[in-house]
C-alpha positions as CSV (number, residue, x, y, z in Angstrom):
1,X,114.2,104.0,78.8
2,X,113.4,107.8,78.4
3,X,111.1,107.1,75.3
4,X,109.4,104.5,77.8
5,X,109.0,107.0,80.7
6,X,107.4,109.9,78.1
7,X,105.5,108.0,75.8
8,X,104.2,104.7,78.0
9,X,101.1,107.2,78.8
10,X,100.3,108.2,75.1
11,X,100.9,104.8,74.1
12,X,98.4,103.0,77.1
13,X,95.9,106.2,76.2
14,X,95.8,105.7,72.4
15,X,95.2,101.4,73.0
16,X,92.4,101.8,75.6
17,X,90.6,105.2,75.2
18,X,91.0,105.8,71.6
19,X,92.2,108.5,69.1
20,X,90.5,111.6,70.1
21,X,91.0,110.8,73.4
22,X,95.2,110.5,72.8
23,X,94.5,113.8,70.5
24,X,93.4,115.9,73.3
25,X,96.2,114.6,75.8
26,X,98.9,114.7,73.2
27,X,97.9,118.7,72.6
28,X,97.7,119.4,76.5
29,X,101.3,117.5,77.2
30,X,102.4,119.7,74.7
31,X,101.2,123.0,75.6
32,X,102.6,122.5,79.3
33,X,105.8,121.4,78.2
34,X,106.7,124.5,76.5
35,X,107.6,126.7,79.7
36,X,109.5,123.9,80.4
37,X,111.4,123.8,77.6
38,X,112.1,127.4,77.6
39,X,112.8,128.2,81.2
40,X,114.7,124.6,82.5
41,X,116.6,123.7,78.9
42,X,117.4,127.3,77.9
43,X,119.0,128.1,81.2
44,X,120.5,124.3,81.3
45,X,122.4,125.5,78.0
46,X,124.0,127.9,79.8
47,X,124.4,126.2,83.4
48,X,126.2,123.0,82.2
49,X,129.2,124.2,81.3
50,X,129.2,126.7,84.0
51,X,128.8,123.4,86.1
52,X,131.4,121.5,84.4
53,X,133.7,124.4,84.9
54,X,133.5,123.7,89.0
55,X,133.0,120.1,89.2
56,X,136.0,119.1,91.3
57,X,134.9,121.9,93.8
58,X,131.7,120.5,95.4
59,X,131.2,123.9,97.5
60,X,131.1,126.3,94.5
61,X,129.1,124.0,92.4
62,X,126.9,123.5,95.3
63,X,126.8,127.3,95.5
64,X,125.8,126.8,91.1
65,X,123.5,124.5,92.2
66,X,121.6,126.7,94.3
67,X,121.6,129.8,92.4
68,X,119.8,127.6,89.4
69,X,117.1,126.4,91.8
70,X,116.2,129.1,92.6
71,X,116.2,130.8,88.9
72,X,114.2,127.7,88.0
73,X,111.8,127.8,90.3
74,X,111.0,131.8,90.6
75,X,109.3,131.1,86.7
76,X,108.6,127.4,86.6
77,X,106.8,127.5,89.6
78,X,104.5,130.7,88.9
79,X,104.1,129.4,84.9
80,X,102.9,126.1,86.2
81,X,100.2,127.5,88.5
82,X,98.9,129.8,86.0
83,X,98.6,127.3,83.8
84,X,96.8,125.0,86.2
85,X,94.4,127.4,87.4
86,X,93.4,129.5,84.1
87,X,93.1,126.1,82.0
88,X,90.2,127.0,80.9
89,X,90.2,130.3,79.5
90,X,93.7,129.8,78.1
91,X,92.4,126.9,76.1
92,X,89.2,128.8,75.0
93,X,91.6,131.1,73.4
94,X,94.2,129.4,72.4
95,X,92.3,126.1,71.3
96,X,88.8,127.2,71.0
97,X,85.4,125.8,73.0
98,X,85.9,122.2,71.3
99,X,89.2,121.6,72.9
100,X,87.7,122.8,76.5
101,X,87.4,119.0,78.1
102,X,91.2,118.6,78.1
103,X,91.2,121.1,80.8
104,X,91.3,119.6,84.0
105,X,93.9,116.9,82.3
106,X,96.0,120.5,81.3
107,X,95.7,121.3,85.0
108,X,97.2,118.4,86.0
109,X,100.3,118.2,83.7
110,X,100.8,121.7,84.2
111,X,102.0,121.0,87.6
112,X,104.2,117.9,86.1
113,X,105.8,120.1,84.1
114,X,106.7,122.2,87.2
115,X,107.9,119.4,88.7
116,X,110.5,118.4,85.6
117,X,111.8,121.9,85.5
118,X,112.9,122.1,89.2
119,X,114.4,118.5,88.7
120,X,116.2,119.5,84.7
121,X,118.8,121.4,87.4
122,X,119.8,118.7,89.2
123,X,120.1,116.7,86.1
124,X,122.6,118.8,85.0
125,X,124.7,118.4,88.4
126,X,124.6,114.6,87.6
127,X,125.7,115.3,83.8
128,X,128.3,117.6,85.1
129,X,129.5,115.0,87.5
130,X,129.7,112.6,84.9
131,X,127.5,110.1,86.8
132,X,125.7,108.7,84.3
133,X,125.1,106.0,86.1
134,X,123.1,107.5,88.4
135,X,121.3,108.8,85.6
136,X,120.3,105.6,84.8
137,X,119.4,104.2,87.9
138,X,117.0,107.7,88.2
139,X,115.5,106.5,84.1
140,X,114.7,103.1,86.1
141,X,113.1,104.1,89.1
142,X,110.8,106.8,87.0
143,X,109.5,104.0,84.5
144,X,109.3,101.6,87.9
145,X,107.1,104.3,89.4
146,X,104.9,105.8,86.0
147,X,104.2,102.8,84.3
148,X,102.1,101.6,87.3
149,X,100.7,105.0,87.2
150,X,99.6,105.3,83.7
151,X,98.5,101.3,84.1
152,X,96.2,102.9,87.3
153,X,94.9,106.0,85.5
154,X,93.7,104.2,82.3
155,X,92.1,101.9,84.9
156,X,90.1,103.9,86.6
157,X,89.1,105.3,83.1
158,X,89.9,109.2,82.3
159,X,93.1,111.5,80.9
160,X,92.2,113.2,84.1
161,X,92.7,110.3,87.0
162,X,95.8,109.4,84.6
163,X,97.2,112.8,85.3
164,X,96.7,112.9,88.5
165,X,98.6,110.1,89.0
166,X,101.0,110.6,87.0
167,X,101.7,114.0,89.2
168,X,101.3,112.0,91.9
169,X,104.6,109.3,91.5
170,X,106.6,113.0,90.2
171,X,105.5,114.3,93.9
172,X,106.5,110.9,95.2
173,X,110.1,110.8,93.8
174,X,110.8,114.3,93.7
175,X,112.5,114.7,97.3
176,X,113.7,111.5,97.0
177,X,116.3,113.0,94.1
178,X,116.5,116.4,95.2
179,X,118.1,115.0,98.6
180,X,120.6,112.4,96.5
181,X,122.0,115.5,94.4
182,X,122.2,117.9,97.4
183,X,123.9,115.4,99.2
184,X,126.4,115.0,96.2
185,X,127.4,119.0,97.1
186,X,127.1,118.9,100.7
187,X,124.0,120.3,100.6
188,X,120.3,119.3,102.9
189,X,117.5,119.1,101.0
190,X,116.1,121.8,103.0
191,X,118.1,123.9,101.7
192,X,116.9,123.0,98.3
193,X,113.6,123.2,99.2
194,X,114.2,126.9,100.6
195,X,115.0,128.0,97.0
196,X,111.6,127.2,96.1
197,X,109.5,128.4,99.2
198,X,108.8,132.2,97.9
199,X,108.0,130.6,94.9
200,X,105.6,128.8,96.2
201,X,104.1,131.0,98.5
202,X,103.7,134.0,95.7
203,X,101.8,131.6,93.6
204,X,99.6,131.0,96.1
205,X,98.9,134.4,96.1
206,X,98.9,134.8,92.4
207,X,96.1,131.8,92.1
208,X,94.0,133.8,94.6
209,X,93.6,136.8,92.3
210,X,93.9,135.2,89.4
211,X,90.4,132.8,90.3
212,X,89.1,136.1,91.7
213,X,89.5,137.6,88.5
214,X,88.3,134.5,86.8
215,X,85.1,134.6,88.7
216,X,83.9,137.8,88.6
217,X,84.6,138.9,85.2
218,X,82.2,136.9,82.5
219,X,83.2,139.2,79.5
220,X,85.0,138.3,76.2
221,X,87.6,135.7,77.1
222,X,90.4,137.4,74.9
223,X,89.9,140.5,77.2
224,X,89.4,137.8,80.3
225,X,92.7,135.9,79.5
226,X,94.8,139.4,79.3
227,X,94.0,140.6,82.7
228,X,94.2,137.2,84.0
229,X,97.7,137.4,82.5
230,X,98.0,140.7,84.0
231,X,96.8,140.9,87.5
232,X,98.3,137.1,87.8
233,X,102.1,138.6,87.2
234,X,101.7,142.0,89.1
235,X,99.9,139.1,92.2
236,X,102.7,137.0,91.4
237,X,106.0,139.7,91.6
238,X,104.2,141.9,93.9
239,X,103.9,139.3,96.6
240,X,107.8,138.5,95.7
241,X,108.6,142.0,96.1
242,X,106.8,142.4,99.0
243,X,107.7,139.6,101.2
244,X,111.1,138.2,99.2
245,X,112.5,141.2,97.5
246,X,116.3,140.1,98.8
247,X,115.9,136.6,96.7
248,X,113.6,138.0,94.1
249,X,116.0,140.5,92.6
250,X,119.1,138.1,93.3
251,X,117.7,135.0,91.3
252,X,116.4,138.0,88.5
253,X,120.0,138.5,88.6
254,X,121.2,135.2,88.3
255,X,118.4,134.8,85.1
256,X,119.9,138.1,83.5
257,X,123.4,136.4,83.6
258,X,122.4,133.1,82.0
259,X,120.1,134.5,79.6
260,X,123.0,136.7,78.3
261,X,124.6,133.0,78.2
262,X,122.6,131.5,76.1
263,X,122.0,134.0,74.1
């Protein structure tokens, strides 16, 4: 069921729009799905046992719970946006010029990828909890939800309108699961959705610069790409300082700690 719900798109690309096409999606899925893999699964690593640890006390692992959203989310979410809205000089650079249509379709899984990392921590409530049948049910509803959505993006015929929605049934189902696993701890999923909210708002603020930057400066796009880099992640913690400097330097905590973890 997981191969189905991560390669079904790949598979319906590769029959209907050809190689290079599945070649150019293949490399952006990729290149989005390494933040993910760093940030969710390396402080998972750490946070599973941690979770396992508490699991007959919903209150402190609801407590876990939190403190890992929020972790998540002040780099997933920020990583995500950058990735969406420099695409294109991030593939110049890191690709080169022939690589530049996959951009928009990078865009678009960047924020999928966002969306994954907030959801790998309640995951590993579930797998803490031992209910893998849950899990299951979760594995079902995703391939009930994406396979329609790859079926619609291939026919309205681009990578792009198949990411989009794609992104669109992970927006869909996303509060749906949040709320199942915060009720599980006695939590709302407001609360939940708190953890993200500076997040959120600071990469709002960090796109603004960033296609400010973007647009103003034509040079060399190795130059262009490092202060995008920079001024994107003094915009991003600035505004976290600024406005959320309680949460921002708890949840840097909290990453210290599970870095030290994992490592």
């Amino acid at each position: 069921m997981t191969f189905l719900n991560r390669q079904s798109d790949k598979l319906l690309i590769g029959r209907y729009f050809g190689t290079d096409a599945l070649g150019l999606y293949s490399r952006a899925y990729q290149l989005v799905q390494l933040p993910n893999q760093i940030i969710s699964q390396g402080i998972g690593f750490a946070a599973y046992p941690a979770m396992a640890k508490v699991q007959d006390d919903r209150v402190w692992l609801g407590l876990l719970y939190m403190k890992l959203t929020g972790a998540v989310s002040i780099f997933a979410i920020p990583t995500a946006a950058f990735l969406c809205v420099a695409a294109e000089p991030l593939i110049l650079v890191l690709l080169g010029p022939k690589w530049i249509e996959i951009a928009q379709t990078f865009s678009l899984l960047a924020m999928v990828g966002a969306v994954q990392a907030l959801n790998s921590t309640a995951t590993n409530v579930q797998k803490a909890l031992g209910r893998g049948n849950r899990m299951f049910f979760w594995t079902l509803v995703r391939l009930f939800f994406f396979l329609p959505s790859f079926g619609l993006g291939i026919y309205l015929g681009s990578t792009e309108w198949l990411a989009a929605v794609y992104l669109g049934a992970h927006l869909f189902l996303l509060p749906f699961f949040q709320k199942e696993v915060a009720g599980i701890v006695n939590l709302r999923l407001s609360d939940v959705m708190k953890m993200w909210v500076p997040s959120i708002v600071s990469s709002g603020v960090m796109a603004a610069v960033i296609l400010a930057v973007d647009y103003f400066f034509t040079g060399n796009p190795f130059i262009k790409l490092f202060l995008l880099i920079l001024f994107g992640t003094i915009a991003f913690f600035g505004a976290m300082m600024c406005f959320f400097r309680p949460f921002t330097e708890r949840n840097l905590a909290y990453l210290s700690h599970f870095r030290k973890k994992v490592a």
